[in-house]
C-alpha positions in Angstrom: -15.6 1.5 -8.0 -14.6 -0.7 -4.7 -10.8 -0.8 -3.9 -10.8 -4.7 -3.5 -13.3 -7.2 -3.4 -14.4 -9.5 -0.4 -14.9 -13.1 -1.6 -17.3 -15.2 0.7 -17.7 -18.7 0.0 -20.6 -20.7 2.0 -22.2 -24.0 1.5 -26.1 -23.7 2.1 -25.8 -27.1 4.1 -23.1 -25.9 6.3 -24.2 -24.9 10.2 -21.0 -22.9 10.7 -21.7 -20.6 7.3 -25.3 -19.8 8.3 -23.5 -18.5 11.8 -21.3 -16.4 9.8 -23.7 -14.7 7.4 -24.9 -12.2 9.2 -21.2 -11.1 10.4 -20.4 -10.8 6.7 -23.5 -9.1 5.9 -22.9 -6.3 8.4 -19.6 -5.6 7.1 -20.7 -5.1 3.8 -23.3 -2.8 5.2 -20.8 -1.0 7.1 -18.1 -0.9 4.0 -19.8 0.6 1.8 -16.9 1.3 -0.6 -16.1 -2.8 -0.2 -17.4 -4.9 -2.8 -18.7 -8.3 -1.1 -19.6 -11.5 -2.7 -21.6 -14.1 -1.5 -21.4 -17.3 -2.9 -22.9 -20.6 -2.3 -20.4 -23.2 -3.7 -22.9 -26.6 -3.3 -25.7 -25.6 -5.4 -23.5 -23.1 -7.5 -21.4 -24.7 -9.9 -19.9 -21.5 -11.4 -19.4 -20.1 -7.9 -17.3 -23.7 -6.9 -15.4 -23.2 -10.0 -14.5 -19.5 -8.7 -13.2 -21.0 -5.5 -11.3 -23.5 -6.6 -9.7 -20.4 -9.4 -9.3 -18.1 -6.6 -7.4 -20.9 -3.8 -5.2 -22.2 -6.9 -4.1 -18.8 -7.8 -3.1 -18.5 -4.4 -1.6 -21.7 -3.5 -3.8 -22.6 -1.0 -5.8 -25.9 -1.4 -9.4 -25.2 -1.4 -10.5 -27.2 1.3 -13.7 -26.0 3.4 -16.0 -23.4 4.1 -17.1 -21.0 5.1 -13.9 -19.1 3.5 -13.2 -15.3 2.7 -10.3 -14.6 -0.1 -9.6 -10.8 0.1 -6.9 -9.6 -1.7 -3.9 -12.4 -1.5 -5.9 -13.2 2.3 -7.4 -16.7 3.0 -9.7 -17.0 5.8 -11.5 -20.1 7.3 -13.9 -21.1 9.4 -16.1 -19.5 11.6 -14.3 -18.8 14.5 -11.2 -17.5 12.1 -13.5 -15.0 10.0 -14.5 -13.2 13.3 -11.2 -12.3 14.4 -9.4 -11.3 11.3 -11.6 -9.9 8.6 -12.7 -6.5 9.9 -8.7 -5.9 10.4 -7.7 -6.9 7.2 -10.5 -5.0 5.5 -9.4 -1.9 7.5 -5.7 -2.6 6.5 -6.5 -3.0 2.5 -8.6 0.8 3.2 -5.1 2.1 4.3 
């Protein structure tokens, strides 16, 4: 059973969440004891509903993607996810 769950929201229109798949996708092959989700938000209505649940729970507004929610951590953007994911993930492993 994973200790926390990685939430990654994309849009399959959006040039900055197609640059940060593959990041994503190696850190869920590298935490294996993560659980990762990848969800499209444009196409997925469900999936949109879960990210607006997940930014309202957590006060933030739910603004763009790409976004990661992990734990009570909000991530955006590509050039955000990058720098502060692997850390967080490593801290929540602690």
């Amino acid at each position: 059973m994973p200790k926390f769950i990685v939430y990654f929201f994309y849009n399959d229109n959006c040039p900055h969440c197609h640059k940060i798949i593959p990041f994503i996708k190696s850190l869920k092959r590298k935490y294996t004891s993560v659980e990762f989700k990848i969800l499209e938000v444009h196409y997925n209505k469900n999936n949109m509903k879960l990210f607006n649940l997940l930014n309202k729970k957590l006060g933030k507004p739910a603004t763009m993607v790409p976004e990661v929610i992990v734990g009570t951590h909000v991530i955006i953007g590509s050039d955000e996810i990058p720098i502060k994911l692997e850390n967080i993930i490593k801290g929540l492993m602690k």
